[in-house]
mmCIF file of the N, C-alpha and C atoms, coordinates in Angstrom:
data_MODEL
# 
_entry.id   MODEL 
# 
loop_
_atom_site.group_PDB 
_atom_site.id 
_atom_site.type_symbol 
_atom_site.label_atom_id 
_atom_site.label_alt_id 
_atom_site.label_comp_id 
_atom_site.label_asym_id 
_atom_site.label_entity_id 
_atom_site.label_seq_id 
_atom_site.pdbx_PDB_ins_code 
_atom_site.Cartn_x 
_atom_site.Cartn_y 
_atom_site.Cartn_z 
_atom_site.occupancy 
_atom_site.B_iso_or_equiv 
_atom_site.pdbx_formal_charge 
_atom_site.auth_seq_id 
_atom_site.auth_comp_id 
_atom_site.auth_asym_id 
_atom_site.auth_atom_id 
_atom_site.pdbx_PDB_model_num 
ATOM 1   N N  . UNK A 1 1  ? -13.524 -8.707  -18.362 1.00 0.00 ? 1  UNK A N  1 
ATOM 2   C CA . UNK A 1 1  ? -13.233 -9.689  -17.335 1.00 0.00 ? 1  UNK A CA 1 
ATOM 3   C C  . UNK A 1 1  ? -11.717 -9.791  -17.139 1.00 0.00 ? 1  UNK A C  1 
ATOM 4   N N  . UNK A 1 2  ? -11.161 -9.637  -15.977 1.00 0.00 ? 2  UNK A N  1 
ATOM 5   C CA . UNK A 1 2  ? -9.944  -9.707  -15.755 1.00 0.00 ? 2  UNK A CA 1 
ATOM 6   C C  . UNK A 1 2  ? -9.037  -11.034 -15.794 1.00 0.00 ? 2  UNK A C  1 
ATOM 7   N N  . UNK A 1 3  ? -8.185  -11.165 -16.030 1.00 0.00 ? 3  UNK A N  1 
ATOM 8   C CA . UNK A 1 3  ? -7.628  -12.352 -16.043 1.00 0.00 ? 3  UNK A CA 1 
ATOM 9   C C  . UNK A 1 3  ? -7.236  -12.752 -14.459 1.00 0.00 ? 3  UNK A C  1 
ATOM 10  N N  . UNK A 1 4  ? -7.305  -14.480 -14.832 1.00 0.00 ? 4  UNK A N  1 
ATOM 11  C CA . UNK A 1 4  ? -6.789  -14.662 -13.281 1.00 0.00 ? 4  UNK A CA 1 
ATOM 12  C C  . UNK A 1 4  ? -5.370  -14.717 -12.675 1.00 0.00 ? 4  UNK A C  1 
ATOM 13  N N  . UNK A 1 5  ? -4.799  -14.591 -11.505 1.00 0.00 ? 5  UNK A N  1 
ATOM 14  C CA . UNK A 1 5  ? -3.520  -14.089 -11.263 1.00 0.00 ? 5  UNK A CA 1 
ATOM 15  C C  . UNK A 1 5  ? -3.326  -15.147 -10.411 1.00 0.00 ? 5  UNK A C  1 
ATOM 16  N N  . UNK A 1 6  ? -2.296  -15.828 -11.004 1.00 0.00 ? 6  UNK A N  1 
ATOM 17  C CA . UNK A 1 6  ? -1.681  -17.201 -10.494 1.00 0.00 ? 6  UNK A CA 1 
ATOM 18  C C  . UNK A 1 6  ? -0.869  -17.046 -9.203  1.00 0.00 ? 6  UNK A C  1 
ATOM 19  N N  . UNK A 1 7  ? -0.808  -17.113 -8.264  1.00 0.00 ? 7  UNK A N  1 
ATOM 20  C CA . UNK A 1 7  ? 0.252   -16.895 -7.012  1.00 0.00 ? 7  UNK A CA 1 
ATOM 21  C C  . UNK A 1 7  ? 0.881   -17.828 -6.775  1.00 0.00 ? 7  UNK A C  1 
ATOM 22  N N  . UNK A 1 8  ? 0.995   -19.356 -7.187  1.00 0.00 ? 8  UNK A N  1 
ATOM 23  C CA . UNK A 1 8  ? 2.001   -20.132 -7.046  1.00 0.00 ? 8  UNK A CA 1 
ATOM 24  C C  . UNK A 1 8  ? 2.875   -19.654 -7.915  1.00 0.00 ? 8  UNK A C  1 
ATOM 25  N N  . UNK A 1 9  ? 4.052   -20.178 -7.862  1.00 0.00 ? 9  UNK A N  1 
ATOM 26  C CA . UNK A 1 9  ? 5.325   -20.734 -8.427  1.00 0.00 ? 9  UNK A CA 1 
ATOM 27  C C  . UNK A 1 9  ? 6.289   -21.515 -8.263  1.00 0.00 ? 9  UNK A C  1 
ATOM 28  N N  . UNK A 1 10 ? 7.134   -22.304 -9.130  1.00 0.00 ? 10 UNK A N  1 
ATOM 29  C CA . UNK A 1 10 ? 8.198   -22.657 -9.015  1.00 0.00 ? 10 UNK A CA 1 
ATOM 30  C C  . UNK A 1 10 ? 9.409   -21.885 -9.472  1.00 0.00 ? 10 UNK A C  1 
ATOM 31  N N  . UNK A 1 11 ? 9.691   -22.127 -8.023  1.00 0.00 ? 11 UNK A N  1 
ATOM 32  C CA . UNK A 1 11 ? 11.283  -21.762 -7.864  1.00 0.00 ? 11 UNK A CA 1 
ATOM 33  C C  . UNK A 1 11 ? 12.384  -22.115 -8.619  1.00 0.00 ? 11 UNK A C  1 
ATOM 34  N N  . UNK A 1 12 ? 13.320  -22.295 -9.563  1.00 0.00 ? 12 UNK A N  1 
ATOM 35  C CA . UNK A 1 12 ? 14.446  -23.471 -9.981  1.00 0.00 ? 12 UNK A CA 1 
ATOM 36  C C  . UNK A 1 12 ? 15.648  -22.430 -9.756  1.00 0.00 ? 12 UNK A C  1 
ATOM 37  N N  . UNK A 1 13 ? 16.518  -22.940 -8.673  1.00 0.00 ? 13 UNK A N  1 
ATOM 38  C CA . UNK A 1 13 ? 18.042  -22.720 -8.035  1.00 0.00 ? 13 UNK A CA 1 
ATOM 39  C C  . UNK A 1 13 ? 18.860  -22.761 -9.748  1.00 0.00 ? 13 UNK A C  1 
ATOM 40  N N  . UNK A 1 14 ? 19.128  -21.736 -10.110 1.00 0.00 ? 14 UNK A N  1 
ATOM 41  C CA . UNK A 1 14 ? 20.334  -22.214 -11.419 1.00 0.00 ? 14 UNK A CA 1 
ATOM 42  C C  . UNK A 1 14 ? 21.580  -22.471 -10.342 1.00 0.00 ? 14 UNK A C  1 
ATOM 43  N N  . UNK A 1 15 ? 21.680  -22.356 -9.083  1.00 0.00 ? 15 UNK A N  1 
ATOM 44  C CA . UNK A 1 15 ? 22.944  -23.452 -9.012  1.00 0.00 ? 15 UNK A CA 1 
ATOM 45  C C  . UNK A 1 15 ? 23.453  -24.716 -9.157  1.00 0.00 ? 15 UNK A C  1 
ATOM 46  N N  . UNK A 1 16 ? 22.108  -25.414 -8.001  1.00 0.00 ? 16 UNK A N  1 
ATOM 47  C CA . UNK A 1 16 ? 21.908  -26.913 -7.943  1.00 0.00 ? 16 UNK A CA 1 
ATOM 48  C C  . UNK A 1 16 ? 20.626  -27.249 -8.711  1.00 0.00 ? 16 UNK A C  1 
ATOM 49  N N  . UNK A 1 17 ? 20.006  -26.411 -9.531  1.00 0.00 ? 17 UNK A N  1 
ATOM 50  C CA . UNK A 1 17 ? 18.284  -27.197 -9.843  1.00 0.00 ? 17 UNK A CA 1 
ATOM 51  C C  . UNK A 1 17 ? 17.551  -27.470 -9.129  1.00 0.00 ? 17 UNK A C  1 
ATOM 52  N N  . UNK A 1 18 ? 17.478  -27.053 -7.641  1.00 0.00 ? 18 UNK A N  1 
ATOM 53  C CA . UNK A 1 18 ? 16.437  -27.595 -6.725  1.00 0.00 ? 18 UNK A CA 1 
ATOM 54  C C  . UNK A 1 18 ? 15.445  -27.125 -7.476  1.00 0.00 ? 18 UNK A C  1 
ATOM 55  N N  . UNK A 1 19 ? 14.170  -27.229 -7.125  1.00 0.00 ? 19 UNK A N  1 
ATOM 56  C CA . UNK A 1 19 ? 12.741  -26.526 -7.503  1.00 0.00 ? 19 UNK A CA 1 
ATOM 57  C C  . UNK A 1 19 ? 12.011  -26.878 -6.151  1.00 0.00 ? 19 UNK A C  1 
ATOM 58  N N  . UNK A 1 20 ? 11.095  -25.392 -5.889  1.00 0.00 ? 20 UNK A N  1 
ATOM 59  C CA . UNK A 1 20 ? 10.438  -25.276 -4.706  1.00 0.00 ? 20 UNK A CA 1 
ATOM 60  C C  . UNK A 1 20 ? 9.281   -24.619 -5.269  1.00 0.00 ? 20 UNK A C  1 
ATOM 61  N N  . UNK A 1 21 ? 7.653   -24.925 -5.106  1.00 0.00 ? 21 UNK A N  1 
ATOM 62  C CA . UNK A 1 21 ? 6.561   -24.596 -5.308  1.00 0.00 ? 21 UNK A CA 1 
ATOM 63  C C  . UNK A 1 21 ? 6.856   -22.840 -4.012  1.00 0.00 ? 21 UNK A C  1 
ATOM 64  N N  . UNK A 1 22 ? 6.631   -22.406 -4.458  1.00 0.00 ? 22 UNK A N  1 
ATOM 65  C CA . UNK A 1 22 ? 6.304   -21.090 -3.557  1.00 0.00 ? 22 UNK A CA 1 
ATOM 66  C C  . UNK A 1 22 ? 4.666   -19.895 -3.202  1.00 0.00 ? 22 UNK A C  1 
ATOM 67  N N  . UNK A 1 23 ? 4.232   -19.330 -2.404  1.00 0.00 ? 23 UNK A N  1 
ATOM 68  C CA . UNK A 1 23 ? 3.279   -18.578 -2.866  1.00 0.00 ? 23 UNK A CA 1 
ATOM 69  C C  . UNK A 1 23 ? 4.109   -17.259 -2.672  1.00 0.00 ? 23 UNK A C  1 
ATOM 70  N N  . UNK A 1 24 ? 3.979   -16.337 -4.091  1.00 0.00 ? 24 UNK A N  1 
ATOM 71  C CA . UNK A 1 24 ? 3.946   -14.985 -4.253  1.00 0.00 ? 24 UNK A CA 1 
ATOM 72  C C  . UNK A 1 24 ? 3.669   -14.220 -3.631  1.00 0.00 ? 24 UNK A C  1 
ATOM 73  N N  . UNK A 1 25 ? 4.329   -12.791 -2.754  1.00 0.00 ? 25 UNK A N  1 
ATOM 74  C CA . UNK A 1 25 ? 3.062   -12.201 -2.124  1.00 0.00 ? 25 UNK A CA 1 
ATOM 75  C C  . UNK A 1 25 ? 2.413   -11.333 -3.505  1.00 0.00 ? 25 UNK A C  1 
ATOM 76  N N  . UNK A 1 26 ? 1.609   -10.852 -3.166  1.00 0.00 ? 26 UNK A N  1 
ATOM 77  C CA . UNK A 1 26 ? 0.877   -9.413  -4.047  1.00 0.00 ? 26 UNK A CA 1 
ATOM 78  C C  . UNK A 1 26 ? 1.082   -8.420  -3.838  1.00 0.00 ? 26 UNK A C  1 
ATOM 79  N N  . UNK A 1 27 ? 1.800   -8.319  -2.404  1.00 0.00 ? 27 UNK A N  1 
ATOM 80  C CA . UNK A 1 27 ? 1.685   -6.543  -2.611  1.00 0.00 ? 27 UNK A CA 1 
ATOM 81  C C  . UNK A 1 27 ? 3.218   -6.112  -2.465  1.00 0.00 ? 27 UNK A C  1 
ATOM 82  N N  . UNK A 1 28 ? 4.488   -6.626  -2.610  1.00 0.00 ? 28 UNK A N  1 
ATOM 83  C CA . UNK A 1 28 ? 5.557   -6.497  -3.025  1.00 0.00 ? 28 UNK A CA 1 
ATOM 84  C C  . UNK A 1 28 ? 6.744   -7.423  -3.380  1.00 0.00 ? 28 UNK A C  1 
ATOM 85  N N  . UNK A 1 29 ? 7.736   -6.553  -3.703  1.00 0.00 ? 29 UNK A N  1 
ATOM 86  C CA . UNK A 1 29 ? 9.036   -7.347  -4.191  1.00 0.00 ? 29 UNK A CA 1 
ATOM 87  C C  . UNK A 1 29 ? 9.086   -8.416  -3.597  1.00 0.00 ? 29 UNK A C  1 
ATOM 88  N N  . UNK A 1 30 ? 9.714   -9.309  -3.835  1.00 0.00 ? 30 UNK A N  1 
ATOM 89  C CA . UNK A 1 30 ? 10.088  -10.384 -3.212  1.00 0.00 ? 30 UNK A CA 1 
ATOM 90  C C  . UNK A 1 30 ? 11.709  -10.604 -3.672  1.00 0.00 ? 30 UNK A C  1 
ATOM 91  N N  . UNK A 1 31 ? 13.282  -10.021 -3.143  1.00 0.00 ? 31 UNK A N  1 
ATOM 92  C CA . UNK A 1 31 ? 13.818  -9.430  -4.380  1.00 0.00 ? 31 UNK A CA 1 
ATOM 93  C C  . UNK A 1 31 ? 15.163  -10.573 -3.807  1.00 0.00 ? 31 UNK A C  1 
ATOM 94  N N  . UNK A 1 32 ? 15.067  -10.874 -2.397  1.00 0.00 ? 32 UNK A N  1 
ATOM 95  C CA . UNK A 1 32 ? 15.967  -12.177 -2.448  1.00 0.00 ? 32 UNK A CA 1 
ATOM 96  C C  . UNK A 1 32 ? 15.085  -13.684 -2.519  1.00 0.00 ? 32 UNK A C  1 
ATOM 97  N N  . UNK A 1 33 ? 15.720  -14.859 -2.064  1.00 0.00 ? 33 UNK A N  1 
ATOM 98  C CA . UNK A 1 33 ? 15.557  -15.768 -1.834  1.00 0.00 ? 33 UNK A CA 1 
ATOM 99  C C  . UNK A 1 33 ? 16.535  -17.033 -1.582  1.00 0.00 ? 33 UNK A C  1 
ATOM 100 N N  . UNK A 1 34 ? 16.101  -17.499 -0.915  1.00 0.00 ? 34 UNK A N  1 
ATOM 101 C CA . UNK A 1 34 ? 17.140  -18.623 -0.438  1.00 0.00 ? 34 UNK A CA 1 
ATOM 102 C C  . UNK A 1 34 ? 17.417  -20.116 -0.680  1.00 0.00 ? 34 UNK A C  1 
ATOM 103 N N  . UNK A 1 35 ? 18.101  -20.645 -1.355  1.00 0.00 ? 35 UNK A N  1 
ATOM 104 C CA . UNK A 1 35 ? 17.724  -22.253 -1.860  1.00 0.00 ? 35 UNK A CA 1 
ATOM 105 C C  . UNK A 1 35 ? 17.716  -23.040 -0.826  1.00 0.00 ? 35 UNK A C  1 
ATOM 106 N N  . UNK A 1 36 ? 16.550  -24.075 -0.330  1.00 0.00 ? 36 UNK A N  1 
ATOM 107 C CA . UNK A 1 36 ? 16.552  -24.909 0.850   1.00 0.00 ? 36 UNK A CA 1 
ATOM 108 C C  . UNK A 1 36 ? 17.792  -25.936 0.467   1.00 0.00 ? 36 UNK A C  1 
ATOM 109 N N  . UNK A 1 37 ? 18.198  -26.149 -0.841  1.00 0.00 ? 37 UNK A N  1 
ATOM 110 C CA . UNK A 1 37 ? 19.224  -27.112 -1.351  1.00 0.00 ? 37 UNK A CA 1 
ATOM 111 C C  . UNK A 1 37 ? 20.446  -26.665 -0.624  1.00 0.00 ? 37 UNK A C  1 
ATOM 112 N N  . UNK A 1 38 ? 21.175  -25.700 -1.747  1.00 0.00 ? 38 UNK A N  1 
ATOM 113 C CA . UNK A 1 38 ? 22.692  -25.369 -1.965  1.00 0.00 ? 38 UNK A CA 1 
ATOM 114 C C  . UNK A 1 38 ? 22.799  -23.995 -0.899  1.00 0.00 ? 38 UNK A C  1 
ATOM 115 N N  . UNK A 1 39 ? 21.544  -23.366 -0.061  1.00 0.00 ? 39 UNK A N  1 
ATOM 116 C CA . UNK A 1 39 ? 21.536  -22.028 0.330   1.00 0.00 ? 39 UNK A CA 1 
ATOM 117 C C  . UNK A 1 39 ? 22.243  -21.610 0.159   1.00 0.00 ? 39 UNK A C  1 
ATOM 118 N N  . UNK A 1 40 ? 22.449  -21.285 -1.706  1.00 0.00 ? 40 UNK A N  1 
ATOM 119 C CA . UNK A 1 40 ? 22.606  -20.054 -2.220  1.00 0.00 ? 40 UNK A CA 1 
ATOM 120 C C  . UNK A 1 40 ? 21.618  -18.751 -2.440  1.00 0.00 ? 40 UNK A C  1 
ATOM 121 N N  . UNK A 1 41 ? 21.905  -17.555 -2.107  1.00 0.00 ? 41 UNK A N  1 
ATOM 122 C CA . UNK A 1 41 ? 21.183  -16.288 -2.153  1.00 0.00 ? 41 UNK A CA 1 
ATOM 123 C C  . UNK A 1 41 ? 20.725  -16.067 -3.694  1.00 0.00 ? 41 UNK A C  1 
ATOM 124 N N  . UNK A 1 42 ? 19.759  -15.936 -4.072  1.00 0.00 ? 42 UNK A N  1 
ATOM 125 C CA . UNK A 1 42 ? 19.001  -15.627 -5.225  1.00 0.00 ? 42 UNK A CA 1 
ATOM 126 C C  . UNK A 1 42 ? 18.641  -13.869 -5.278  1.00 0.00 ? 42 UNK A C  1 
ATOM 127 N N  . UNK A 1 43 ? 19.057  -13.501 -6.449  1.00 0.00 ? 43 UNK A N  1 
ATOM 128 C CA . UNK A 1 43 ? 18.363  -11.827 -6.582  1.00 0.00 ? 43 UNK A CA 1 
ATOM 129 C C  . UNK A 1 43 ? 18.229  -11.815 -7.946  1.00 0.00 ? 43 UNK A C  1 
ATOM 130 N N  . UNK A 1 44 ? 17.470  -11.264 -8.108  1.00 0.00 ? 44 UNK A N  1 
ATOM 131 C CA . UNK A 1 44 ? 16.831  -11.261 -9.508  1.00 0.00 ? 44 UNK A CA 1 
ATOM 132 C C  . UNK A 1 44 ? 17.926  -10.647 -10.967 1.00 0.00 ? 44 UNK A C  1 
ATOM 133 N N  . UNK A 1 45 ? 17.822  -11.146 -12.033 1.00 0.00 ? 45 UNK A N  1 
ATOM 134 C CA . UNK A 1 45 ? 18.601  -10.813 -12.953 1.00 0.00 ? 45 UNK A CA 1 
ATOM 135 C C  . UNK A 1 45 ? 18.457  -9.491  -13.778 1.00 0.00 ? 45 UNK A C  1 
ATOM 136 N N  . UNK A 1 46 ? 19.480  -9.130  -14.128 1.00 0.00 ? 46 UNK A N  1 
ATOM 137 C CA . UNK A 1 46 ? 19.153  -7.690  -14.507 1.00 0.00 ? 46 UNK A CA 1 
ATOM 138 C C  . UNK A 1 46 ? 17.787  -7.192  -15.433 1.00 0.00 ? 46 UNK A C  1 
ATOM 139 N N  . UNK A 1 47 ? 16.828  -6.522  -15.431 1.00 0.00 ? 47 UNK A N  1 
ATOM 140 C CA . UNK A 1 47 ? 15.727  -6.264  -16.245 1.00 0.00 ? 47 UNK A CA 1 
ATOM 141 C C  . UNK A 1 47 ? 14.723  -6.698  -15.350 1.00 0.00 ? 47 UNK A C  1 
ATOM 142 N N  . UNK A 1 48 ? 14.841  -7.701  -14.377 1.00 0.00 ? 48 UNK A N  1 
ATOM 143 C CA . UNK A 1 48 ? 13.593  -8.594  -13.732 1.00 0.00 ? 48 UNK A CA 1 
ATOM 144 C C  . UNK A 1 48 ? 13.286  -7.718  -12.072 1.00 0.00 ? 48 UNK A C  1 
ATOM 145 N N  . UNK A 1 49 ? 12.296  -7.772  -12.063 1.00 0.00 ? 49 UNK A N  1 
ATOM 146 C CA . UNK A 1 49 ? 12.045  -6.939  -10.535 1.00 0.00 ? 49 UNK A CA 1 
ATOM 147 C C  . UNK A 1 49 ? 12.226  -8.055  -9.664  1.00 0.00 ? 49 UNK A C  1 
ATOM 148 N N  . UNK A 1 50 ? 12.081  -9.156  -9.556  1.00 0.00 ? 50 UNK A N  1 
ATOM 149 C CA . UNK A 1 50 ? 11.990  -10.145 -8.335  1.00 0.00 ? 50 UNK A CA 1 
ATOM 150 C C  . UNK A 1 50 ? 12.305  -11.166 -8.613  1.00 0.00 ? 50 UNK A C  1 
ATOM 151 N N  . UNK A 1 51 ? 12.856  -12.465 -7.722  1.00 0.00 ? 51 UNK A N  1 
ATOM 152 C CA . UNK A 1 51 ? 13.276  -13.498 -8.171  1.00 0.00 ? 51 UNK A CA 1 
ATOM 153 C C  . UNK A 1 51 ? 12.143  -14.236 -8.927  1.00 0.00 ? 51 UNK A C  1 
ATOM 154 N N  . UNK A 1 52 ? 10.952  -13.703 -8.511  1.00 0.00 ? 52 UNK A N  1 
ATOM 155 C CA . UNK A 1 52 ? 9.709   -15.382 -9.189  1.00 0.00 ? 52 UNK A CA 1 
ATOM 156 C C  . UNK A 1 52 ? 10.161  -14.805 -10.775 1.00 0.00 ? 52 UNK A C  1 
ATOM 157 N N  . UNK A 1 53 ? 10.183  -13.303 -11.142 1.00 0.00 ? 53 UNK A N  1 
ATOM 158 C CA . UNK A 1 53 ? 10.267  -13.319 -12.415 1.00 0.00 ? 53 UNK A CA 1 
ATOM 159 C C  . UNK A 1 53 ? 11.636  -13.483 -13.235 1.00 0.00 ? 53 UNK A C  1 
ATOM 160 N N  . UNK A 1 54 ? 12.706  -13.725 -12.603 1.00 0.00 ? 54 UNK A N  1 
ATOM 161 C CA . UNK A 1 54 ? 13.582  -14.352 -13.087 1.00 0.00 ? 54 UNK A CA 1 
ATOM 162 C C  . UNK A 1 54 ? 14.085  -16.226 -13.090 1.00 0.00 ? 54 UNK A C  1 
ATOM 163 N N  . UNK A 1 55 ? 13.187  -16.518 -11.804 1.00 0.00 ? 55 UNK A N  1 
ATOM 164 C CA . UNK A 1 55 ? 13.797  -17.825 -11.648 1.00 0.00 ? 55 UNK A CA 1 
ATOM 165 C C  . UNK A 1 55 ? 12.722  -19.043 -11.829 1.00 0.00 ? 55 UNK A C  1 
ATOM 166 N N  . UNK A 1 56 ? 11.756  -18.296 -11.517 1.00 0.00 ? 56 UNK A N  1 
ATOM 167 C CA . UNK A 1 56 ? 10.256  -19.064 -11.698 1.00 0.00 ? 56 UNK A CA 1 
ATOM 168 C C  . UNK A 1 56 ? 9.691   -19.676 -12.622 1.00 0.00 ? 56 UNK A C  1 
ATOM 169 N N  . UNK A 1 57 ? 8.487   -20.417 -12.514 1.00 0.00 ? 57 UNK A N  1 
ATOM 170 C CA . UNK A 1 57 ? 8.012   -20.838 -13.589 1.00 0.00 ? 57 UNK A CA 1 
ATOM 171 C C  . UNK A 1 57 ? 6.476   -19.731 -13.997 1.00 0.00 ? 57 UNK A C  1 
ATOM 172 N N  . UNK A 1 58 ? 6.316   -19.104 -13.457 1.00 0.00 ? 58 UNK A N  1 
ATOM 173 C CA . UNK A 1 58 ? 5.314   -17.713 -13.108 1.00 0.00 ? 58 UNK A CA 1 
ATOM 174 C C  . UNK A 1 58 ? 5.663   -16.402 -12.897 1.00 0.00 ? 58 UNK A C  1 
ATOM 175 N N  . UNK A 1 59 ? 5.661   -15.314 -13.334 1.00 0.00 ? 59 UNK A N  1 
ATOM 176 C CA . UNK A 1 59 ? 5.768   -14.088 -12.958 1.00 0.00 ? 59 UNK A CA 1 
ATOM 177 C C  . UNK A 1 59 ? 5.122   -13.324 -12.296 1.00 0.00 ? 59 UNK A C  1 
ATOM 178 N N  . UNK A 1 60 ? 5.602   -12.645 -11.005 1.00 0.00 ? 60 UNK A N  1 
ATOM 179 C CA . UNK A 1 60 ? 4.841   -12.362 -10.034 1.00 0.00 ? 60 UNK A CA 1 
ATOM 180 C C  . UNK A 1 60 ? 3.662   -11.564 -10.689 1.00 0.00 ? 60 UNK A C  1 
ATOM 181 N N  . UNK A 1 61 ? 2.786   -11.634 -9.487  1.00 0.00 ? 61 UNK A N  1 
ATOM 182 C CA . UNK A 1 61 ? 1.789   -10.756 -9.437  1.00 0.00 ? 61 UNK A CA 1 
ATOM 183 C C  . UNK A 1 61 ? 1.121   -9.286  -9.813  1.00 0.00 ? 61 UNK A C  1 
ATOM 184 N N  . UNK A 1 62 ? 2.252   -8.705  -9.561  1.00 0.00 ? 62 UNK A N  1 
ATOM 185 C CA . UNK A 1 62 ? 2.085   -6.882  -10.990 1.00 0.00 ? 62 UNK A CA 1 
ATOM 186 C C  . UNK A 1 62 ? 2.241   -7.474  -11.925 1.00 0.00 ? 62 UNK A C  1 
ATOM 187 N N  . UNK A 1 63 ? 3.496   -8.147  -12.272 1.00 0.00 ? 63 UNK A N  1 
ATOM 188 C CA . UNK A 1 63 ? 3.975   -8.045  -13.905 1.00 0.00 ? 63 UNK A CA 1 
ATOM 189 C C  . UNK A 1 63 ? 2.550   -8.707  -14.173 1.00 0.00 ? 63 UNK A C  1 
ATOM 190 N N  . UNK A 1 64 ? 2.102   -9.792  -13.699 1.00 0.00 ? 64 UNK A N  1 
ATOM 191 C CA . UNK A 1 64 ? 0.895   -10.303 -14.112 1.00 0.00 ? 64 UNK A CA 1 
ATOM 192 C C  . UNK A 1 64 ? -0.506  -9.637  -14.848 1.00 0.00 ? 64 UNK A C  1 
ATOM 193 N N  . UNK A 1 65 ? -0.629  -8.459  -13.933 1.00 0.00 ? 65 UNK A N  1 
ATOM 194 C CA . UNK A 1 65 ? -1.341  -7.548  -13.980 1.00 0.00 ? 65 UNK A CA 1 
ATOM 195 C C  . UNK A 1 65 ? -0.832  -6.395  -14.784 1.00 0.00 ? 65 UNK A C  1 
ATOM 196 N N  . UNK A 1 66 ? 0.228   -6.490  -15.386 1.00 0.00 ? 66 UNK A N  1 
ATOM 197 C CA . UNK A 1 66 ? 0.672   -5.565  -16.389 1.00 0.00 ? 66 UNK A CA 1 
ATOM 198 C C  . UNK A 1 66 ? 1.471   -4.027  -15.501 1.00 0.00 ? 66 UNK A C  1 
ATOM 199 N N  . UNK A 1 67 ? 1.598   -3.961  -14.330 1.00 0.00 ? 67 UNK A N  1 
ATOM 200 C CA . UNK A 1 67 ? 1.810   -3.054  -13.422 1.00 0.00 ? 67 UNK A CA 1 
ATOM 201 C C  . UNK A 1 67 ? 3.281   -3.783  -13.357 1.00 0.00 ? 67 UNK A C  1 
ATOM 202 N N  . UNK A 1 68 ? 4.216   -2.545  -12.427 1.00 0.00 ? 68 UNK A N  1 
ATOM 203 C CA . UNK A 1 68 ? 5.521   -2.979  -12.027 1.00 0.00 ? 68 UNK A CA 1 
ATOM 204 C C  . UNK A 1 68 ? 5.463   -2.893  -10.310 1.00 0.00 ? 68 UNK A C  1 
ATOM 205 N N  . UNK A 1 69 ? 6.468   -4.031  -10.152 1.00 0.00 ? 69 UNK A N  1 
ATOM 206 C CA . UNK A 1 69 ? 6.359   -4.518  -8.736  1.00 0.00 ? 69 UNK A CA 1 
ATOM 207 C C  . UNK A 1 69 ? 6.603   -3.785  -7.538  1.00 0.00 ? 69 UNK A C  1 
ATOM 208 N N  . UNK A 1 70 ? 7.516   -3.228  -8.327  1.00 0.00 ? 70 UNK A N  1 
ATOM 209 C CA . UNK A 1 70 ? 8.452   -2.083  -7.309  1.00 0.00 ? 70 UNK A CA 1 
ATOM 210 C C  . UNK A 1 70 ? 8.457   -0.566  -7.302  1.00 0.00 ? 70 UNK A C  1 
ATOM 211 N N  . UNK A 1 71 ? 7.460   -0.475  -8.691  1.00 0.00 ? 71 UNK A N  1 
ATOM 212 C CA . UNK A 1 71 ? 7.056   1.289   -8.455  1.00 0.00 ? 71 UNK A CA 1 
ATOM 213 C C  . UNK A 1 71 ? 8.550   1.980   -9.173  1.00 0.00 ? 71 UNK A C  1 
# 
């Protein structure tokens, strides 16, 4: 039985701390993002394919699935 694959997340801005609930897509990167707060540009930290898996409270959807996001 497969596990289930969460598609929300929270967002948290390490500039200002905003936090924004988001949905994930599934079928790719998601590799910027934008803070509705401080709109500062978000890109993921070195090692991480996408921002949910660096900034989030969830890791996207491959990593989820044990697959990588970006091939």
């Amino acid at each position: 039985m497969a596990a289930t694959i969460q598609l929300n997340s929270v967002i948290m801005c390490p500039n200002c701390g905003f936090q924004k609930e988001e949905e994930m897509p599934t079928d790719a990167c998601q590799y910027f993002y934008e803070c509705e707060s401080c709109k500062a540009r978000l890109k993921p930290l070195a090692g991480d394919c996408c921002v949910f898996c660096s900034y989030g409270t969830v890791k996207c959807p491959p990593i989820q699935q044990g697959t990588s996001c970006c091939g």
